[in-house]
C-alpha positions in Angstrom: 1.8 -16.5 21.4 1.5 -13.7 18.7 -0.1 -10.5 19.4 -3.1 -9.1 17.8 -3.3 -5.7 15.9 -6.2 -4.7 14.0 -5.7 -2.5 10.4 -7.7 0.3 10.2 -6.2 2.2 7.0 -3.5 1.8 4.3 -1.4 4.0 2.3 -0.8 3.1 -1.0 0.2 5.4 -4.4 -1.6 5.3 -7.0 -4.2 4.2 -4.6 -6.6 2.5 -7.4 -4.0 1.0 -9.3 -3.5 -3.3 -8.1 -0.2 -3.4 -9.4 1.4 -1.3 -6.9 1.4 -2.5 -3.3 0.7 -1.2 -0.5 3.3 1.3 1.2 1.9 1.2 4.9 -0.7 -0.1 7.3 -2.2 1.3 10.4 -4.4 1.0 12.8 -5.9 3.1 16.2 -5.3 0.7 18.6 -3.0 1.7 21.4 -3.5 5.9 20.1 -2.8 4.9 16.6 0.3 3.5 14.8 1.5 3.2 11.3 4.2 0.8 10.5 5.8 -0.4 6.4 4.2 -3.3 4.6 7.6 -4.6 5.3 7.8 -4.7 8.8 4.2 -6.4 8.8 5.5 -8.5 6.5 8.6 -9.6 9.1 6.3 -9.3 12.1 3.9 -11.5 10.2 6.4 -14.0 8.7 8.3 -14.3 12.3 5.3 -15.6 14.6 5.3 -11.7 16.5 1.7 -10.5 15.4 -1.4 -11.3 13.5 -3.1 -8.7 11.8 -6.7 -8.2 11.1 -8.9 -5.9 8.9 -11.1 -3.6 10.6 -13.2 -2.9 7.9 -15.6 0.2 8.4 -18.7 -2.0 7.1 -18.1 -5.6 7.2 -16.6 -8.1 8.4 -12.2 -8.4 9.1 -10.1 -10.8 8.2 -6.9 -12.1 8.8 -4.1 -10.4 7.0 -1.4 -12.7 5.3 1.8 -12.8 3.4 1.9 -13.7 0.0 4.1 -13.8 -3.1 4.6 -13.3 -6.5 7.0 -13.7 -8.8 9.9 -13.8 -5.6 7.9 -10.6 -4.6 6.2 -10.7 -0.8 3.2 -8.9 -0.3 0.4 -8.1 1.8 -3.1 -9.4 1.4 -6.2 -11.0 3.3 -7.5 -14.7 3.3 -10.0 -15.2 0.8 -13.6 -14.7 2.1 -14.9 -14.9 -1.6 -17.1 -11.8 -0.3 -15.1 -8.6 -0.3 -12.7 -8.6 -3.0 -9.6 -6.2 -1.8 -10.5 -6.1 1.4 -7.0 -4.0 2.2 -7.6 -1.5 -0.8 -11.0 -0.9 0.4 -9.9 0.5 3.9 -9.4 4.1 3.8 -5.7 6.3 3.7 -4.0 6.4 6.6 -2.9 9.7 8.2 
């Protein structure tokens, strides 16, 4: 059974631009943690973890791998409610 982690912040340079993904993820469960968008990505694409948003207003979402152009990335189910649900969750320390 996968464990649950909740996102609570990003990093991401230039942080408004939607071409360039996202660097890191983070959350403060468990003191806080930060890991790369590609060891989500493995943890995600392995079966190890789920990862929801943890929006500060809102509602989360599950966080799931997708791809472009041979390219995997991060991103959230569609909730056709909050677009960028990721982008909208502030920088991580």
């Amino acid at each position: 059974m996968a464990q649950t982690a909740y996102i609570d912040c990003i990093n991401k340079q230039p942080r408004n631009d939607p071409y360039h993904r996202i660097i890191n993820v983070g959350g403060r469960d468990g003191g806080g943690w930060k890991i790369t968008t590609n060891r989500a990505i493995t943890l995600i694409n392995s079966g190890e973890w789920v990862f929801i948003t943890r929006p500060v207003v809102g509602h989360g979402r599950k966080v799931i791998v997708a791809s472009r152009l041979g390219h995997q990335y991060l991103r959230t189910e569609a909730d056709y409610d909050t677009p960028d649900n990721l982008l909208s969750l502030p920088e991580c320390p």
